[in-house]
N, C-alpha and C positions, 0 to 999 in steps of 0.2 A: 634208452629213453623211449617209450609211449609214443608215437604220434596221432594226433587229435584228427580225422576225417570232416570236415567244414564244408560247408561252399561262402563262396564270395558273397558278402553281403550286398556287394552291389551288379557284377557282373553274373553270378551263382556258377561258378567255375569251383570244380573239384579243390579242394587245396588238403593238405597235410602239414600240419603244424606241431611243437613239440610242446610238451606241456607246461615251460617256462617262459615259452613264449609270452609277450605282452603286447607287443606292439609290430605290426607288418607291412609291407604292401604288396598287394596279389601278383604273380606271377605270369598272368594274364591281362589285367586290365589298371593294374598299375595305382589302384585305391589302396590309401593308403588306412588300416583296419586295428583294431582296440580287440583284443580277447578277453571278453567278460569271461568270470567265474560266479557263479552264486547259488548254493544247495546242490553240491553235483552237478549243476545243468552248465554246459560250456556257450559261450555263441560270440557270433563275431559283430562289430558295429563299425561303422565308417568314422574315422576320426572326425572328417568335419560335421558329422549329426554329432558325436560328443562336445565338439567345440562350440556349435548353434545352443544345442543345451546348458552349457557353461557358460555362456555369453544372456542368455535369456535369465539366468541365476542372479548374475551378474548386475542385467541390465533391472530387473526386481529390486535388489539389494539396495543399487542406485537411487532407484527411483523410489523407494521406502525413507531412506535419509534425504531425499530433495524436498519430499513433500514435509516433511519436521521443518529444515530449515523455508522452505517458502511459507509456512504458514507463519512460523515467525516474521517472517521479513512483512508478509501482508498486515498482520498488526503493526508493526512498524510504521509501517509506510499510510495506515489508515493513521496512527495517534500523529500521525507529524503532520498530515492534510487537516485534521479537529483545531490539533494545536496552531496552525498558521492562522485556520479561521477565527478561532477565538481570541488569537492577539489579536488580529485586523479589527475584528468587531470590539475590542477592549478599547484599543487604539481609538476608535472614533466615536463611541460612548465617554472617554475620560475628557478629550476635546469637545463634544456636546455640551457636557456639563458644565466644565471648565468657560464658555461661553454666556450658559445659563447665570450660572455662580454669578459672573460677573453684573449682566443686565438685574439678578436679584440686588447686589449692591448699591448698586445708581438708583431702584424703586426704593431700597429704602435709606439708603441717602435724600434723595427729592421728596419723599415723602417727611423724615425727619427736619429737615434745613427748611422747608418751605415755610412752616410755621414762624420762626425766625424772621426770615425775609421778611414777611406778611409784620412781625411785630415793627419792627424797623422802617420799613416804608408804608404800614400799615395807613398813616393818614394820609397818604397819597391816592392810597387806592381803596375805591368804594367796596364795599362786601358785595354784591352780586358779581364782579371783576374777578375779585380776589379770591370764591371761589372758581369760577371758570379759568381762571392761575391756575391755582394749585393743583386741579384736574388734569390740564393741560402738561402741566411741570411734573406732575406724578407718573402720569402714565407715558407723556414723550420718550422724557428722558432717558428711561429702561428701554424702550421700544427703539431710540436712536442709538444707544449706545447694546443692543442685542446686534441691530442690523450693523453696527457701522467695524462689528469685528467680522473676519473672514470666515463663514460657515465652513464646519471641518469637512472634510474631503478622505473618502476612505481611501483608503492605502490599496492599492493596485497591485495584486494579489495573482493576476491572471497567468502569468507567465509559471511562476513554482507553483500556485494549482497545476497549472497544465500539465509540469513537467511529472508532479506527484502522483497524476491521476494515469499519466505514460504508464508509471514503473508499476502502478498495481493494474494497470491492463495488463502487462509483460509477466507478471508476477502471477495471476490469476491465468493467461495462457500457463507458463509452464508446469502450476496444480493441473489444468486439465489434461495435459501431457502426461504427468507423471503419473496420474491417475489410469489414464489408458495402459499405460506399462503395466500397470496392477491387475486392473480391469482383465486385461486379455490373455484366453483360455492357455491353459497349460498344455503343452505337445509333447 
């Protein structure tokens, strides 16, 4: 059998190696060394620059599949902070209304019934009265019965904001992370 004439890749110590050889550690400085082969040309490498280089493949790959999964997760987590906002604001639009609705009611009840009244008691009470009545009766009424329900109160939101707006700081750090993994030069 051949043996291959080298030096240490890392010490540059004479070595003789045979040519089935694949894997070693110098007999001198105790690294432990990888025999490439490619087009005729032999040469030696230090396991751990293969294993840095294998780790860097690695830590790429990783960070190719994080940045898929975080970006989903960032839409996620943006449709779920839109969605909380828009029930809250749903929420206290429907109770606005539902307040409105009702004071519209009692204007056009006191507006309907007054007439009534007026016929009923009508010779009791002079026409310059009766209408400052009806003025009074029309437009109180809605106005007492608006104020006298409990204005709606938005729904307090602040805490799962918070916590939503945590996970896509957390979530937008790790894209810039992974992105760095990408980003930086190849050795």
């Amino acid at each position: 059998m051949p043996l291959l004439k080298l030096s240490c890749a890392n010490c540059s110590a004479p070595l003789q190696i045979g040519e089935d050889l694949e894997r070693f550690a110098c007999s001198y400085c105790g690294t432990e060394q990888i025999v490439e082969r490619s087009g005729g040309i032999v040469w030696l490498r230090k396991v751990e620059t293969a294993i840095k280089a294998v780790q860097r493949g690695t830590d790429r790959t990783a960070a190719e599949l994080a940045l898929v999964r975080l970006d989903r997760e960032l839409v996620e987590a943006q449709a779920s902070k839109a969605a909380l906002i828009h029930a809250a604001n749903a929420q206290f639009a429907k109770a606005n209304a539902h307040r409105s609705s009702i004071a519209s009611i009692s204007f056009l009840a006191a507006a309907l019934l007054f007439p009534m009244v007026v016929g009923l008691f009508g010779r009791h009470i002079r026409e310059g009265e009766s209408l400052f009545v009806w003025a009074m009766v029309s437009l109180g009424t809605p106005l007492a019965v608006y104020y006298s329900i409990k204005a709606p109160t938005r729904v307090d939101i602040q805490q799962p904001l918070a916590e939503i707006d945590a996970r896509i700081a957390q979530i937008e750090e790790d894209i810039g992370l992974s992105r760095a993994v990408l980003d930086a030069p190849q050795t």
